[in-house]
C-alpha positions as CSV (number, residue, x, y, z in Angstrom):
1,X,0.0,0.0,0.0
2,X,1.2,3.4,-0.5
3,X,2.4,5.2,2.7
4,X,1.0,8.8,3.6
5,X,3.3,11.5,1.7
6,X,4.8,8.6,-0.9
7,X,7.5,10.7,-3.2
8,X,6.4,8.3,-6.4
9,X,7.8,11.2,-8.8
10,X,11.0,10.1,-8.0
11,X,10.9,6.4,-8.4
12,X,12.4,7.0,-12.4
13,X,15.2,9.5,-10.9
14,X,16.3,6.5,-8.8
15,X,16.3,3.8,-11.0
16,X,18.6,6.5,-13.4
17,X,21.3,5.9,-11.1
18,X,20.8,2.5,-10.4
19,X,23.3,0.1,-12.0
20,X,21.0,-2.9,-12.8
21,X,16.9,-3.6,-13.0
22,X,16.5,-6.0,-10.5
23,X,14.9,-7.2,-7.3
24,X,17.0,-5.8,-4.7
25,X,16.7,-2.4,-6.9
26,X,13.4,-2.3,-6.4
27,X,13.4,-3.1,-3.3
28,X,15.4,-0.5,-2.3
29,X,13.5,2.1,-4.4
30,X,10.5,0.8,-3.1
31,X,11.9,1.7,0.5
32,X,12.8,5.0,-0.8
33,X,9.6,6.4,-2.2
34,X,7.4,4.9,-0.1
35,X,5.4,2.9,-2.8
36,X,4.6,-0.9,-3.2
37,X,7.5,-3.0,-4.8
38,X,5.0,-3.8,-7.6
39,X,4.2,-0.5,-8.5
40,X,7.8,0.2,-9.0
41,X,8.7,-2.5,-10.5
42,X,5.6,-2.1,-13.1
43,X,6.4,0.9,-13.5
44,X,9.9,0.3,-14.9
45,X,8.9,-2.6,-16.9
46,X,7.0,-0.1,-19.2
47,X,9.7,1.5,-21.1
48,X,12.3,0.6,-23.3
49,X,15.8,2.3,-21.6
50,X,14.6,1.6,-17.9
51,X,13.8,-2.7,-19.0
52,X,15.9,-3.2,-21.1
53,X,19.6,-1.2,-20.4
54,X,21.7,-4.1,-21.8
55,X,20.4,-4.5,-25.3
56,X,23.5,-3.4,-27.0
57,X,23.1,-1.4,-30.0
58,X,19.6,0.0,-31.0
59,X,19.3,0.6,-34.4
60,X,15.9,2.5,-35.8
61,X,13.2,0.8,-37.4
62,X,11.4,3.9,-38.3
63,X,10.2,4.7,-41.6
64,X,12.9,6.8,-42.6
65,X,15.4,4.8,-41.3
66,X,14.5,1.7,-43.2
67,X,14.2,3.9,-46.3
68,X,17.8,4.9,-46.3
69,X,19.6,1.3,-45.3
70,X,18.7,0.6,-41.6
71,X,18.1,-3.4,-42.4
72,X,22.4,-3.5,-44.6
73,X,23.2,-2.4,-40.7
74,X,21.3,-4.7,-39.0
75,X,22.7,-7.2,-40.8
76,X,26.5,-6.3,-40.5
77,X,25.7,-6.1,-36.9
78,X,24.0,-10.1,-37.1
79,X,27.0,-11.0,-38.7
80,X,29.7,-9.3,-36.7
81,X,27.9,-11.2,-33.7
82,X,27.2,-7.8,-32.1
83,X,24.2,-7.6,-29.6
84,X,21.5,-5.4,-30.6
85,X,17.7,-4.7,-31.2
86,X,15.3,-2.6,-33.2
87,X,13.7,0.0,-31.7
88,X,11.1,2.9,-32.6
89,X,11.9,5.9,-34.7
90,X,15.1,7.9,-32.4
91,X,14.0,11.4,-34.0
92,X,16.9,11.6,-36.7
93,X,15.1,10.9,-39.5
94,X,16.9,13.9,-41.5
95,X,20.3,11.8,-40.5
96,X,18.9,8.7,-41.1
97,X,19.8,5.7,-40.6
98,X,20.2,6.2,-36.9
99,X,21.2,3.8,-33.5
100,X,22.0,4.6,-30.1
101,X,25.5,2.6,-29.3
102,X,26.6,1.5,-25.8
103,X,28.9,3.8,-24.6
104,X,30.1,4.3,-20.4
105,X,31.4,7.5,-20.6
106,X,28.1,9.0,-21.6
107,X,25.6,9.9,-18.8
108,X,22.8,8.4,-20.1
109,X,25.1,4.9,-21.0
110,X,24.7,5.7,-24.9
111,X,25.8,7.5,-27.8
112,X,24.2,8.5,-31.0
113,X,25.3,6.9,-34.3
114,X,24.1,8.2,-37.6
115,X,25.4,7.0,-41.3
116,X,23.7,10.0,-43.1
117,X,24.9,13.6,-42.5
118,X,23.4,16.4,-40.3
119,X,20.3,17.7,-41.6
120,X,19.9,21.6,-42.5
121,X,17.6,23.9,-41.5
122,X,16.2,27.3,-42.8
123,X,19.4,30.1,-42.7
124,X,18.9,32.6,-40.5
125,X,16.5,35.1,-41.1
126,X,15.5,37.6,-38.5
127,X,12.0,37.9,-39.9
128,X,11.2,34.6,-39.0
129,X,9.1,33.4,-36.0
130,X,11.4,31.2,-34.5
131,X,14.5,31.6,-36.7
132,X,16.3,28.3,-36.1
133,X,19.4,29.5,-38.2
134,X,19.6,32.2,-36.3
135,X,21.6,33.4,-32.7
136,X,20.0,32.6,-29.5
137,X,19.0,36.0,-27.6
138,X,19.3,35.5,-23.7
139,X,18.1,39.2,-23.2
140,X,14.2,37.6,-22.0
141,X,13.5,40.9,-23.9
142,X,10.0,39.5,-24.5
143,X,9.8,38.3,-20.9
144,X,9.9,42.1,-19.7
145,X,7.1,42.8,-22.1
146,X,5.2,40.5,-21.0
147,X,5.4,42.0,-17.1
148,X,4.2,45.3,-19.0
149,X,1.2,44.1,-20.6
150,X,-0.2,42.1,-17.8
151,X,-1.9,38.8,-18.1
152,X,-4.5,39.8,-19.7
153,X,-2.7,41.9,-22.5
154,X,-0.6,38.4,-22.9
155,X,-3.9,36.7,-24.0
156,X,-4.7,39.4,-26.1
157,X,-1.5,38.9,-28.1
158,X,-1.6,35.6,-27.9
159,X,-5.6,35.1,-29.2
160,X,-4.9,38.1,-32.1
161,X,-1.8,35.9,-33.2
162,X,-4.1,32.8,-33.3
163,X,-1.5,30.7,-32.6
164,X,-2.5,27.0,-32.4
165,X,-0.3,24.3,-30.8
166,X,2.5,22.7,-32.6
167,X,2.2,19.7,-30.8
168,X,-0.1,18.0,-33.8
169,X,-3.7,18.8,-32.3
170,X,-3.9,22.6,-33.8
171,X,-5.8,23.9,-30.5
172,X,-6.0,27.5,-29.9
173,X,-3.3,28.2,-27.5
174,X,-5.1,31.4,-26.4
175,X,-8.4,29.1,-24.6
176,X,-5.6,26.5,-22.8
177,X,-4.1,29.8,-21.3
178,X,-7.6,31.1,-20.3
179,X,-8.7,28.0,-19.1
180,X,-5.6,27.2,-16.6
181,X,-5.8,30.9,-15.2
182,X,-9.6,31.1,-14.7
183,X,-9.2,28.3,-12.3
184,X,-10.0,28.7,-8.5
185,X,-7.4,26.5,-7.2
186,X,-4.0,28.3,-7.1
187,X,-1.2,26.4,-7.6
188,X,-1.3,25.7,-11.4
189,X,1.8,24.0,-13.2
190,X,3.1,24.6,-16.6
191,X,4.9,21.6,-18.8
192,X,6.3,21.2,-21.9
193,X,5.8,18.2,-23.9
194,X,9.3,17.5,-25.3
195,X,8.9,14.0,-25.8
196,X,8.9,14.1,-29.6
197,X,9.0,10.8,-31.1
198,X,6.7,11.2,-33.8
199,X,8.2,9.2,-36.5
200,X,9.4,12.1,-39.2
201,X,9.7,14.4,-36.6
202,X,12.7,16.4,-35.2
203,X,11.8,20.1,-35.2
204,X,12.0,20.4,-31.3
205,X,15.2,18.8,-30.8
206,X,16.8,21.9,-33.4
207,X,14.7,24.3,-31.2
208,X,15.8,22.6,-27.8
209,X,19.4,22.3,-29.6
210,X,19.4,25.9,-31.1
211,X,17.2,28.2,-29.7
212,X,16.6,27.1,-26.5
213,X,16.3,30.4,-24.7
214,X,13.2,31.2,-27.1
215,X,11.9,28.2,-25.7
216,X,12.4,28.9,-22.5
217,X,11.4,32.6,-22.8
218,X,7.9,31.2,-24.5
219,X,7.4,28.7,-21.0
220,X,8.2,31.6,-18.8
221,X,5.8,34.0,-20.8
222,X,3.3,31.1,-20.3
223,X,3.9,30.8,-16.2
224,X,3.5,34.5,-15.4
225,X,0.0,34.5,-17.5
226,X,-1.4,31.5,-16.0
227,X,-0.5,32.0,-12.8
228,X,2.7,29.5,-12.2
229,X,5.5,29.5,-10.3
230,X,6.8,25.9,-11.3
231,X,7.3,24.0,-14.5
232,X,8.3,20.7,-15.6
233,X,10.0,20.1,-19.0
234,X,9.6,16.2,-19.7
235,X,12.0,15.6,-22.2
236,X,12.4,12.5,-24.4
237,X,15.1,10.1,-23.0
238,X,17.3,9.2,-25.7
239,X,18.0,12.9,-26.2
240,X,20.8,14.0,-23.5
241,X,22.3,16.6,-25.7
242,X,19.2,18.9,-26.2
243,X,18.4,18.2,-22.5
244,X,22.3,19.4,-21.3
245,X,21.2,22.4,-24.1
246,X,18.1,23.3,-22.0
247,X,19.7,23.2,-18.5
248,X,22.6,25.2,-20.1
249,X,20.3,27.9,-20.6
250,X,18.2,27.9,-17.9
251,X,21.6,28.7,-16.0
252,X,22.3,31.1,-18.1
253,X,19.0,33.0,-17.9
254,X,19.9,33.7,-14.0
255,X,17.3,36.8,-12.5
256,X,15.0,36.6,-15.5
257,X,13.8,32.9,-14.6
258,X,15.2,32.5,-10.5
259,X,11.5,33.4,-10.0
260,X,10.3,29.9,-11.5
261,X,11.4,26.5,-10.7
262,X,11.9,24.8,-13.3
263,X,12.4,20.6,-13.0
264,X,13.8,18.4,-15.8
265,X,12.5,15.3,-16.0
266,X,13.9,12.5,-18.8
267,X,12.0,10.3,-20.4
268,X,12.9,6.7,-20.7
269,X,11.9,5.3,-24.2
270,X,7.8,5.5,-24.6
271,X,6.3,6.9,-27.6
272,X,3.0,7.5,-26.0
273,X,4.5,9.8,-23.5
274,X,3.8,12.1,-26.1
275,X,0.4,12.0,-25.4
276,X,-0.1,15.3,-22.6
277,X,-1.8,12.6,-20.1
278,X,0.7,10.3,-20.6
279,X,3.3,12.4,-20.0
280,X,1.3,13.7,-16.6
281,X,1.5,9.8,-15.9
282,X,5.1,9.5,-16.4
283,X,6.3,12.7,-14.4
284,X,4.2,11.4,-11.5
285,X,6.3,7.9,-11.1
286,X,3.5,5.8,-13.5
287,X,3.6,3.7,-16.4
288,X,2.4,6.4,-19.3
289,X,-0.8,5.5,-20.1
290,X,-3.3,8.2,-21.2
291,X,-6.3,9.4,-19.0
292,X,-9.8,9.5,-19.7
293,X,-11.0,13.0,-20.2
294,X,-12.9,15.0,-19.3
295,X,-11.5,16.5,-16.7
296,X,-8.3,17.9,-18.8
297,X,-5.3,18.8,-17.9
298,X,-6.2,22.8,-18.0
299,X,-8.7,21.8,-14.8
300,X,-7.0,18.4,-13.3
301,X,-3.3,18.1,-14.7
302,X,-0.3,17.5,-12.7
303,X,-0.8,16.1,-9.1
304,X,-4.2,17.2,-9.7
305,X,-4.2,20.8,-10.4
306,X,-4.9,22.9,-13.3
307,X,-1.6,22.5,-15.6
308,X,-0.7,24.0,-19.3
309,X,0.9,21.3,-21.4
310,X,2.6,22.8,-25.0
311,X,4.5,21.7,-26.5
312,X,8.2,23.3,-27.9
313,X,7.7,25.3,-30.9
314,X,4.4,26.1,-29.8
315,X,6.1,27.8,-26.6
316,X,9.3,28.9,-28.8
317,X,6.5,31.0,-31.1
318,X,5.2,33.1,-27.8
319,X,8.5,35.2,-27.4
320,X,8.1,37.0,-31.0
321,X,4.5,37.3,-31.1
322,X,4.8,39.7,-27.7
323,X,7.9,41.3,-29.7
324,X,6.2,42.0,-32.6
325,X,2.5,42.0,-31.8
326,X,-0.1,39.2,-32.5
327,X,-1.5,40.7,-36.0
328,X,2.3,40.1,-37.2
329,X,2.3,36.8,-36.6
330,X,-1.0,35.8,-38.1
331,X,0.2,37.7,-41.1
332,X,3.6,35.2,-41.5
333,X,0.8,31.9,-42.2
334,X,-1.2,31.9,-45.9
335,X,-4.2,29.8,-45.3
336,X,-4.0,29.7,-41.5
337,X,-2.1,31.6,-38.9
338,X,1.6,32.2,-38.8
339,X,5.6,30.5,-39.7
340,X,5.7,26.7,-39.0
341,X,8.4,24.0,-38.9
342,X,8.3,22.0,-41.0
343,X,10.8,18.5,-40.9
344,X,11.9,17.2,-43.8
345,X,13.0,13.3,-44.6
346,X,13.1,10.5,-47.1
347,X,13.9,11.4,-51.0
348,X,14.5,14.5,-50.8
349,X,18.0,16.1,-51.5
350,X,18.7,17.8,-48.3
351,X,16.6,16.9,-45.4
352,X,15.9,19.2,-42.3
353,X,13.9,21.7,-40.6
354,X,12.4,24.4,-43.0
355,X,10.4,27.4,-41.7
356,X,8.0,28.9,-44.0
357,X,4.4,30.2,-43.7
358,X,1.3,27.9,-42.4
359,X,0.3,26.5,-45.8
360,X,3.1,26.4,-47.9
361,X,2.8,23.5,-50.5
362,X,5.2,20.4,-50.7
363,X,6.6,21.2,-53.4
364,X,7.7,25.1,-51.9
365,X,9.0,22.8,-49.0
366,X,10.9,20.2,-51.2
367,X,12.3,23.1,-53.5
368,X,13.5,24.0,-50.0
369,X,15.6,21.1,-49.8
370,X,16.9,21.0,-53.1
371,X,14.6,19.1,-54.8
372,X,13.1,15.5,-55.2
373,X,15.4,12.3,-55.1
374,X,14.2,10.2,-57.8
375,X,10.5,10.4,-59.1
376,X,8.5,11.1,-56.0
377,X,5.5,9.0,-56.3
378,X,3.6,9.7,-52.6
379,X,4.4,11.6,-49.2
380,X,3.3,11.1,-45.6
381,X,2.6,15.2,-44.5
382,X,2.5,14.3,-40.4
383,X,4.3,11.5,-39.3
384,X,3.0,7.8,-39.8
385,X,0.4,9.1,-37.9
386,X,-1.0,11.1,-41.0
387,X,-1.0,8.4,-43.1
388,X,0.1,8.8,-46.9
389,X,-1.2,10.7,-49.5
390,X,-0.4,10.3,-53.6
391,X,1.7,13.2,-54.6
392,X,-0.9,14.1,-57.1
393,X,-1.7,15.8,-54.0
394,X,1.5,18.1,-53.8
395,X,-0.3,21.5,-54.0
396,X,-2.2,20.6,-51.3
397,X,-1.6,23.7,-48.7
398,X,0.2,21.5,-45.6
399,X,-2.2,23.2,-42.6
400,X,-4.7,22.0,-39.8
401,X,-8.1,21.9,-41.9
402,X,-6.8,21.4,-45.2
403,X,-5.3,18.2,-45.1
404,X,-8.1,17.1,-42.2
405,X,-10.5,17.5,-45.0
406,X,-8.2,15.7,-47.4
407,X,-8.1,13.0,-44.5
408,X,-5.1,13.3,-43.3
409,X,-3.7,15.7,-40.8
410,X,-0.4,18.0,-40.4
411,X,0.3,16.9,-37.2
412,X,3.7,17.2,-35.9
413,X,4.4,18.5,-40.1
414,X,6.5,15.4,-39.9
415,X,6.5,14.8,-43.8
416,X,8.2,11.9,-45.3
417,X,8.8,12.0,-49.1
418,X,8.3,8.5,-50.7
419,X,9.8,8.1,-54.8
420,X,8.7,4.9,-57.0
421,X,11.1,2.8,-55.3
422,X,8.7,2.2,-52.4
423,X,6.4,-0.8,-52.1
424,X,3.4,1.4,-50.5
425,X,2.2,-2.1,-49.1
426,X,5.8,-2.6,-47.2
427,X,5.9,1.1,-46.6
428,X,2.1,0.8,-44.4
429,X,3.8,-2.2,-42.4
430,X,6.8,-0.1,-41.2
431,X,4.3,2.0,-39.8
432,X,1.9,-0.5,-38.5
433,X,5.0,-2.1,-36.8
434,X,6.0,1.2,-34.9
435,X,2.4,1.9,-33.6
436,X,1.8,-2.2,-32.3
437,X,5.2,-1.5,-30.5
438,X,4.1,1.4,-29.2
439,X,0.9,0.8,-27.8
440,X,0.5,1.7,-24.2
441,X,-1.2,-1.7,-24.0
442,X,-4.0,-0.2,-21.7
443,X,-7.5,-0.6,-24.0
444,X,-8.7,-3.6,-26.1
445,X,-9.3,-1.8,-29.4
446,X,-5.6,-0.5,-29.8
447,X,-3.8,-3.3,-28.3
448,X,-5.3,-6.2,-29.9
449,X,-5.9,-3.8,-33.1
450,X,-2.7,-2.8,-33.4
451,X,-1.4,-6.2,-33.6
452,X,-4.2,-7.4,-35.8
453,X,-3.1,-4.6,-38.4
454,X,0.5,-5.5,-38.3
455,X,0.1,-9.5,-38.5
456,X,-2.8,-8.8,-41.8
457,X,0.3,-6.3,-43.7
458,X,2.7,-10.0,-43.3
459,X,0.3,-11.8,-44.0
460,X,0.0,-10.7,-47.3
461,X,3.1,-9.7,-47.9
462,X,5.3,-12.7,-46.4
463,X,2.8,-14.9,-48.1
464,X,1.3,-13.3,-51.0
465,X,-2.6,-13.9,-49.5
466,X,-5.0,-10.8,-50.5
467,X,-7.7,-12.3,-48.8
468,X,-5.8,-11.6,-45.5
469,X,-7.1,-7.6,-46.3
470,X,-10.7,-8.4,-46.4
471,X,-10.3,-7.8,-42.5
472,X,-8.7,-4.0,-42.7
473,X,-11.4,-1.8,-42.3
474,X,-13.7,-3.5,-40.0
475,X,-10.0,-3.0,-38.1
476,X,-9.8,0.3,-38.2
477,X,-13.5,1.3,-37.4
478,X,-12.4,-0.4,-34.0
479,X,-9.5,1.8,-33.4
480,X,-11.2,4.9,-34.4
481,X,-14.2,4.6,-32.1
482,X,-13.1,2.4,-29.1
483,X,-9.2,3.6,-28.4
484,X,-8.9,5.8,-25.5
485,X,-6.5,8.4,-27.1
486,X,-4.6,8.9,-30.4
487,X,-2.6,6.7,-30.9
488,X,-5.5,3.7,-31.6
489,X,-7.2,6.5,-33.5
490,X,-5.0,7.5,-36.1
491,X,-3.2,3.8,-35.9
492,X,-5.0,2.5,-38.9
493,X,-4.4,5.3,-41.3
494,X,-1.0,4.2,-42.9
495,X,-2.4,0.9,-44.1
496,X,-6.0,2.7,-44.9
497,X,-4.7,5.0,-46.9
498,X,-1.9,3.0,-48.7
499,X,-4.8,0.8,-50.3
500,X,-7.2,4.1,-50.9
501,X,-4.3,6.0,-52.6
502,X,-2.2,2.9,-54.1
503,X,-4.8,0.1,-55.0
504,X,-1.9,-1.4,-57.1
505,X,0.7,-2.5,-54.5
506,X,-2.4,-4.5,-52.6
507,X,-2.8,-6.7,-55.3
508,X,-2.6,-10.5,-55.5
509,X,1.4,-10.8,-56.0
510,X,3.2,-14.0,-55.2
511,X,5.0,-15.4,-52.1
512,X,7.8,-14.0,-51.2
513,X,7.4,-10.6,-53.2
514,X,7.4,-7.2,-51.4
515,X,10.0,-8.1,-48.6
């Protein structure tokens, strides 16, 4: 049972520092925290770099990663006899192919290894929102605006700008903020969802890498108008660099931010962490599995009180809108409001992080990069998530409502380019494998979905049986209405789509073909 003022939030600090998962670990953290041996040792068993810390070398299976040669480096590592394992998408998709290597010097017990070079982003331009290319500013220049115009006058900026989060969802930023500071209880919390492991997706590791005084400015900005005087950044686990990037800064910011305590808190290798309510999960000492809502996290969040959960380049937008006034920003979108980040992977020429207005086409984005890699025959605009769309579709403007009517979705504007090359069949089973790996396990429809999904796409590729589809969509109306949060929602739409848009590559073919 858990004892009367249990510290739970501190059973994955512990187990950091602990050599070895075992019994006696657990034991002793058990001790510690004042929890029941089970929960902690439940707890652990959830993710991927807490269970599993001697797995060797973890290459990525992601999309991207298989695209450029992630099985020729399994295999050298099968034949050299080296230990590894796959694991889901590691967020260096423009890099790609990508593993985390053993390594005992490093704090977190790995390195980074990736065979393609470092992606590029947009040079610096100071009439950008968020600027990536550009120098950091550690001024908090925006921050002593903000004290000027008052909470209210924030949300004024904030609502003209209509910024919507980043984070994939599109919500108005402007109601989260109102609903967190109309709240009677007083102690109100503000995190930011740095867990990014959408596969495509790498836009807030440049902004936590680059510009991570923006970021911070934009959290701080946040605090004052909500009424908070802590903050939690959760930030995913197998990036140590743009966590050492963060705390760097906020030591740097000194006066500007010794009025807000600020906790870091890694994560340890759970995609669905990216979920807000997940991530409240996770932070509080729990395996990270989403919450029912209502209530939300704006009324019951963190430890039970009203928190505001953004994520990064939603918060790294804030300090440039109070800079240069709302209307400004709304003007930088073309169909909806303001500059966006969009990542960049697969056949294209230079892959990265490009800023340009809400809207912009693929091919304004691809141009971007230096053009297509071969003859690009279909993209994925929001992470596997989004599913994948034919590029007959390429003037399609890549915002919220557009491509939701088109359905699809921007998302975390994760977009992977795909060129003839791809078997669309093969290409909706790398996706259907990340999201049964990734599922939190916690309702029917998504777990045993999932699975189901991924077992139908070899099926009928390992062994050439069409009939095997016939089972897809009844599938996917399971996920959609019974899954308790996005994941098992959107989880069906890489296969779903592959057949709408490519009919052709989920035709009869014979054994053996499409691996």
């Amino acid at each position: 049972m858990e004892q009367k003022g249990a510290r739970r939030e501190r059973i994955f600090e512990l187990l950091d520092h602990a050599p070895v998962l075992d019994l006696d670990t657990v034991r002793q953290v058990a001790r510690e925290v004042g929890v029941p041996e089970a929960d902690v040792w439940g707890a652990a068993r959830f993710y991927t770099l807490l269970s599993r810390p001697d797995a060797g070398v973890r290459v990525c299976q992601g999309p991207t990663c298989q695209l450029m040669g992630a099985q020729d480096w399994l295999d050298e590592l099968r034949s050299a006899g080296v230990k590894h394992e796959v694991v889901s998408c590691l967020g260096q998709c423009d890099c790609a192919p990508a593993a985390l290597v053993p390594d005992s010097e490093a704090e977190a017990g790995f390195s980074l290894e990736a065979r393609g070079p470092k992606g590029a982003v947009t040079a610096a331009n100071a009439e950008l929102a968020i600027d990536l290319g550009g120098e950091d500013d550690a001024s908090y220049a925006a921050l002593s605006k903000a004290r000027t115009l008052g909470p209210d006058g924030i949300l004024a900026e904030i609502q003209s700008a209509g910024l919507q989060g980043r984070g994939g969802a599109g919500f108005p930023a402007h109601i989260k903020w109102r609903g967190v500071k109309g709240q009677a209880e007083k102690v109100r919390y503000v995190v930011v969802n740095a867990d990014e492991a959408e596969p495509g997706t790498f836009k807030d590791r440049e902004c936590m890498l680059r510009r991570p005084h923006k970021m911070l400015e934009g959290m701080a900005i946040a605090a004052l108008t909500v009424g908070a005087t802590e903050a939690y950044i959760y930030v995913r686990g197998e990036f140590p660099e743009e966590r050492a990037s963060l705390e760097r800064a906020y030591a740097e910011a000194g006066d500007h931010l010794s009025w807000l305590k600020l906790i870091f808190v890694s994560g340890h290798g759970a995609y669905i962490c990216g979920e807000e309510t997940a991530l409240l999960e996770s932070i509080e000492g729990r395996r990270g599995m989403p919450r029912m809502k209502p209530p939300y996290p704006t009324e019951s969040g963190l430890f039970g009180k009203p928190t505001l959960v953004h994520n990064v380049e939603t918060l790294s937008c804030v300090p440039s809108i109070l800079l240069r006034g709302g209307a400004w920003f709304k003007a930088q979108g073309r169909t909806e409001p303001g500059s966006k980040l969009y990542c960049l992977s697969g056949h294209v020429a230079r892959p990265g992080v490009y800023e340009l207005p809400l809207g912009a086409t693929l091919d304004e984005l691809v141009a971007e990069a230096g053009g297509y890699v071969g003859t690009p025959r279909a993209f994925s605009p929001g992470g596997a998530s989004a599913g994948f769309l034919p590029i007959s579709m390429r003037d399609l403007p890549l915002d919220f409502k557009g491509l939701a009517k088109a359905g699809s979705m921007l998302g975390s504007a994760g977009i992977l380019v795909l060129n003839d090359t791809v078997d669309m069949a093969e290409a909706a089973r790398w996706s259907a494998v990340f999201f049964e790996d990734e599922s939190c396990g916690q309702c029917a429809p998504c777990r045993i979905g999932c699975r189901v999904l991924r077992q139908t796409l070899d099926r009928y590729l390992d062994k050439g049986d069409v009939k095997a589809l016939d089972i897809v969509d009844d599938v996917a109306f399971e996920l959609e209405e019974g899954s308790i949060c996005g994941l098992g929602m959107v989880a069906h739409l890489p296969v779903v789509t592959a057949r709408r848009h490519f009919p052709e590559d989920f035709q009869s073919r014979n054994s053996g073909e499409g691996q």
